[in-house]
N, C-alpha and C positions, 0 to 999 in steps of 0.2 A: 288368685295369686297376686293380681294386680293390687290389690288395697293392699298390701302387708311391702310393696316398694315406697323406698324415701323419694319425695317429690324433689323436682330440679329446684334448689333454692336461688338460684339466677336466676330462671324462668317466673321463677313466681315473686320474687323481688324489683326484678329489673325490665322484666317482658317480654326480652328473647333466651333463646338456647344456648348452652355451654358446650363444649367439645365434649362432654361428658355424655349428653342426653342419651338418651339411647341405650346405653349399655345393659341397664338392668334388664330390661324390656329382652333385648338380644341374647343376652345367658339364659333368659327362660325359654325361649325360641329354641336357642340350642340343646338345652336339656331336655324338651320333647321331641328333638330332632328336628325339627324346621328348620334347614340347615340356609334356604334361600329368605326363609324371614328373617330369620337371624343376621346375615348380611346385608338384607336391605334398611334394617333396622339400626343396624351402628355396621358400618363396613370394617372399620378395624379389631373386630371381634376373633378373627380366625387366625393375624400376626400373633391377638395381644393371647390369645390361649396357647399359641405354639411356643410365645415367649414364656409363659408361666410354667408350661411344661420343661421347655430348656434350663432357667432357669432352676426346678425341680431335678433336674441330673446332675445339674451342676452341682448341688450340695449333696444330693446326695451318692453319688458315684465320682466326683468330679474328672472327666474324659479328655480327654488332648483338645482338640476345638470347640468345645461348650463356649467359650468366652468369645471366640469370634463370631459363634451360632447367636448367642446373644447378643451381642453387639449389630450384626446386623436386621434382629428381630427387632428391636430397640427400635432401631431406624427406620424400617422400614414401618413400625407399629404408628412412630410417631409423624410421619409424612402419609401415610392413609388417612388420622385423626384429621391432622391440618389441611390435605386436601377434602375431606368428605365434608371438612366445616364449612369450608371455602363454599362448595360445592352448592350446599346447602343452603346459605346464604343468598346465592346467586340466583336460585329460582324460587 
């Protein structure tokens, strides 16, 4: 499954990792269930899936707090990325 993912074009342009890396790698994780590779693999996987889900009620049922459900998925999606890059970096 691996050869048929799009390569980090940061990483292979510039040298290091994008906030990006990881993801593809982790939704295959997750769709064999490797629910603990998955997370170690890009940690903000299981916000950014609960937000895609969210976002998916939202069109199509739209619910009284989807929009703050979202909002806080968002945020939280996007301080997991920014931290786990940090993170990353650092060791």
């Amino acid at each position: 499954m691996e050869e048929y993912m799009l390569p980090c074009l940061n990483k292979k342009y510039f040298g290091f990792e994008c906030m990006g890396c990881g993801v593809q790698r982790s939704l295959v994780a997750l769709f064999k269930g490797h629910f603990t590779e998955a997370f170690s693999l890009y940690p903000a996987i299981f916000p950014l899936v609960f937000l895609g889900i969210a976002i998916g009620i939202n069109i199509f049922f739209g619910l009284k707090y989807t929009n703050r459900i979202i909002s806080f998925l968002a945020i939280l999606s996007v301080t997991t990325i920014i931290v786990s890059y940090i993170l990353k970096l650092t060791t």
